[in-house]
C-alpha positions, -999 to +999 in steps of 0.1 A: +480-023+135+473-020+097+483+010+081+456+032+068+466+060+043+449+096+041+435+101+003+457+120-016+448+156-031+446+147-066+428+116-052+400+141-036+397+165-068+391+133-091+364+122-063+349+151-058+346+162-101+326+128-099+305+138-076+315+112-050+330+129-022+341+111+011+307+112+027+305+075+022+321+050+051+356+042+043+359+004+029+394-002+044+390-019+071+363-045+047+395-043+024+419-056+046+397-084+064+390-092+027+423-099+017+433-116+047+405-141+044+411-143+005+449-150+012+441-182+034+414-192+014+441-193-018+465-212+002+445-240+011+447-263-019+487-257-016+498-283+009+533-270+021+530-234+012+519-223+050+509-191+040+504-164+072+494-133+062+511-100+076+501-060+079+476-051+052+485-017+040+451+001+024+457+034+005+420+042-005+415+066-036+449+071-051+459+088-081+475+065-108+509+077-099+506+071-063+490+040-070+516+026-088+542+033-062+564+010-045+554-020-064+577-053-062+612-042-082+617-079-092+590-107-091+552-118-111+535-080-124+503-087-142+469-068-152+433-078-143+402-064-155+363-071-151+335-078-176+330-044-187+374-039-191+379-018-159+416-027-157+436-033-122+474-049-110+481-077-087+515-084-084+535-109-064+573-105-055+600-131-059+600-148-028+559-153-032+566-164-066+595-188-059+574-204-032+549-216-050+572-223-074+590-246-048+556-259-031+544-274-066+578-293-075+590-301-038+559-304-017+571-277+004+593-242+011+627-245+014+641-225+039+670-206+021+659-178+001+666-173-035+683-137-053+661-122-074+656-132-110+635-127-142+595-142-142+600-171-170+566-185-189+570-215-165+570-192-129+535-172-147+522-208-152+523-220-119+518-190-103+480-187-123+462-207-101+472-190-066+464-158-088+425-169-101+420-183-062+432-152-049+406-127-071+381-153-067+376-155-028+383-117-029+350-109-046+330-137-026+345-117+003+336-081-006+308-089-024+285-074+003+304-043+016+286-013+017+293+012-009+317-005-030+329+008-060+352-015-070+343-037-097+327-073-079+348-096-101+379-090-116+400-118-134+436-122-146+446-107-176+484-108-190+520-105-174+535-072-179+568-070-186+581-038-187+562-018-158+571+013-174+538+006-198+518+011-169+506+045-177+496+036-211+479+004-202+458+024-172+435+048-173+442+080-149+415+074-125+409+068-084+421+032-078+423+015-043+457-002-034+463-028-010+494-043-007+503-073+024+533-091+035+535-132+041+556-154+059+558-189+040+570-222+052+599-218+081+610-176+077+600-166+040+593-136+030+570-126+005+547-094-006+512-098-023+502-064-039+466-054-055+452-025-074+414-022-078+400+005-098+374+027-080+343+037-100+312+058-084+289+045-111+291+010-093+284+025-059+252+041-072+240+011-095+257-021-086+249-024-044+211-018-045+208-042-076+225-070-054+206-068-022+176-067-033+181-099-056+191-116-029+165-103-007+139-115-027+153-150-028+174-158+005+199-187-006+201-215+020+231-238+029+216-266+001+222-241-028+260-228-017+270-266-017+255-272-049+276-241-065+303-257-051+297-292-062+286-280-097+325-278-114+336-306-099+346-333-126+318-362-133+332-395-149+300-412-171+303-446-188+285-455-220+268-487-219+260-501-250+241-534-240+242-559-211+240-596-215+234-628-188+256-657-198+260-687-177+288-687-158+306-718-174+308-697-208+326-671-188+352-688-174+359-701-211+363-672-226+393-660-242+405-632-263+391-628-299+356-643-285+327-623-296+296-612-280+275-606-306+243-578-303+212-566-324+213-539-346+186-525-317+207-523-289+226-498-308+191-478-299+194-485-268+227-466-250+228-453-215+248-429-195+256-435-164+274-422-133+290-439-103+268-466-092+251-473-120+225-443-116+213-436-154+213-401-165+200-405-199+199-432-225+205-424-267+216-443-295+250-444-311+259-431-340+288-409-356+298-373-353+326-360-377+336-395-380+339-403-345+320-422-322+288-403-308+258-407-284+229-390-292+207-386-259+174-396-268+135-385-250+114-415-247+075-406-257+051-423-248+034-446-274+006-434-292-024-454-289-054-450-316-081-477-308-119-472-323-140-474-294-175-488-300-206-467-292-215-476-257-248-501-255-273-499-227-261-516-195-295-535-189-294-571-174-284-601-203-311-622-217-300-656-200-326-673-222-312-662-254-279-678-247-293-715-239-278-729-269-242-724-258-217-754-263-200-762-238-167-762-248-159-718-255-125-724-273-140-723-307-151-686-296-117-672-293-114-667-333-148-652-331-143-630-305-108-621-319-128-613-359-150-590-335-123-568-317-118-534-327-091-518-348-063-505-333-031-485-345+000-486-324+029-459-336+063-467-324+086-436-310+108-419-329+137-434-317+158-400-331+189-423-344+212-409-369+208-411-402+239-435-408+251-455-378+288-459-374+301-500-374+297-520-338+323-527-326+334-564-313+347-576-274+377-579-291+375-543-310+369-557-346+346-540-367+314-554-369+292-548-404+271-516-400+233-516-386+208-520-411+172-513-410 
């Protein structure tokens, strides 16, 4: 069973001079389902590491001094903190840290473990990203437990290298400590450890603000995929014209050819995604003397025609029009004398001022765009 630990004494004087208490439900069961989940969720991108999480140990409401107890001798110490600098620890010990370490370079765990030895730039590196997954799935996990007053994001800060800096770089306060053991690849050992600092002021502000934001606007399966799609990397090609040739000129072509283009298709650039689906169209120009796209709105053209005063609608006077050749054609220059004046304004077509040079199939420099 996990181990639950009673709150200290200077743990219940700094809760009850805030005017806390411990009327509220105790979070450490949320805590340690939290973690576990958070654990597994980390793991998943690293194929190898066969992370199975252990005994959650939950010590709810510590004093500094307690908090800070029993952390990893040897192995990755760093601070975290939230938007508004509330400061925390996770740490990770040697054999977490030389897994991942391992899983990265070799694909998997090796068996033997390794003695202890100092955190390098390279071990903080690679440990990062286990680290930011970690804090991440932690918040989506606790972000709806009932009276939390732990801050709901927290994010990596710095490695700490001497851990007797600890009470300078924390503030004396309640902070909740959870600390869990893992078993990696075939045996390994390996201890995850995390301190989150407690502050009533969340409790009272931060858990009404959420649920009633997302009473008021229930988000369905469509929106949590979109979050999740969202960061994921886009590849977009410029096009800068597209030509038909005949097939025969083709197959003759060779390098230094040239396909030459107007000065307007250099208007006339479109972005676009896998399968040709155009996101926006611009014209190309230069930014800091390199190439640029400038995305461009289409408007609609402005049409100014005079309009004649309307004229009654009565039946024509067939009579009066006897006299008509019979051959019209003569009537088209007439008839054209007789239309009405009309303005057409072309678009702002929003090019830069000076356009860069085009640039040939064979990536010569063509003469700059005039006009």
């Amino acid at each position: 069973m996990p181990e639950t630990k009673a709150p200290s004494v200077l743990a219940r004087i700094v809760a009850a001079h805030s005017g806390v208490g411990h009327g509220r439900a105790d979070p450490s069961a949320d805590l340690q389902t939290a973690l576990t989940r958070a654990v597994r969720r980390a793991a998943i991108p690293f194929e190898g590491l066969q992370a199975q999480p252990g005994e959650v140990s939950v010590d709810v409401d510590a004093g500094l001094s307690a908090a800070v107890e029993h952390l990893p001798e040897t192995g990755l110490l760093a601070a975290c903190e939230d938007a508004e600098g509330r400061r925390g620890l996770v740490a990770l010990s040697h054999g977490l840290v030389d897994a991942l370490i391992e899983v990265q370079t070799t694909g998997k765990v090796e068996e033997a473990d390794h003695p202890a030895r100092p955190v390098t730039r390279i071990d903080e590196v690679l440990s990062r990203d286990f680290i930011d997954l970690l804090l991440a799935a932690f918040a989506r996990e606790t972000r709806d437990v009932a009276g939390r007053d732990w801050p709901e994001r927290i994010a990596y800060g710095s490695r700490i290298a001497d851990p007797a800096q600890l009470n300078l770089l924390l503030p004396e306060r309640a902070y909740h400590r959870l600390s869990m053991d893992l078993a990696m690849g075939k045996g390994r050992k390996g201890k995850l450890f995390l301190l989150l600092p407690a502050d009533p002021a969340i409790a009272r502000a931060g858990t009404p603000q959420h649920s009633s934001a997302r009473a008021a606007k229930p988000r369905d399966w469509g929106d949590r995929m979109l979050d999740i799609l969202r960061p994921a990397p886009l590849v977009m090609d410029a096009i800068l014209m597209r030509t038909t040739l005949p097939l025969k000129q083709v197959d003759g072509m060779a390098v230094g050819d040239l396909i030459p283009f107007d000065a307007s298709d250099l208007a006339a650039v479109s972005l676009e995604g896998p399968g040709g689906h155009v996101f926006v169209t611009g014209a190309l120009g230069q930014w800091g003397g390199r190439r640029a796209v400038r995305p461009v709105v289409k408007q609609p053209r402005k049409v100014e025609a005079k309009i004649p005063a309307p004229q009654s609608l009565a039946a024509p006077d067939l009579a009066a029009h006897e006299g008509l050749p019979s051959d019209i054609s003569g009537l088209a220059g007439a008839a054209e004398a007789h239309l009405p004046a009309t303005r057409i304004d072309a678009p702002d077509n929003g090019l830069p001022e000076m356009l860069g040079p085009g640039v040939a199939a064979d990536g010569a420099a063509l003469p700059a765009a005039q006009g």
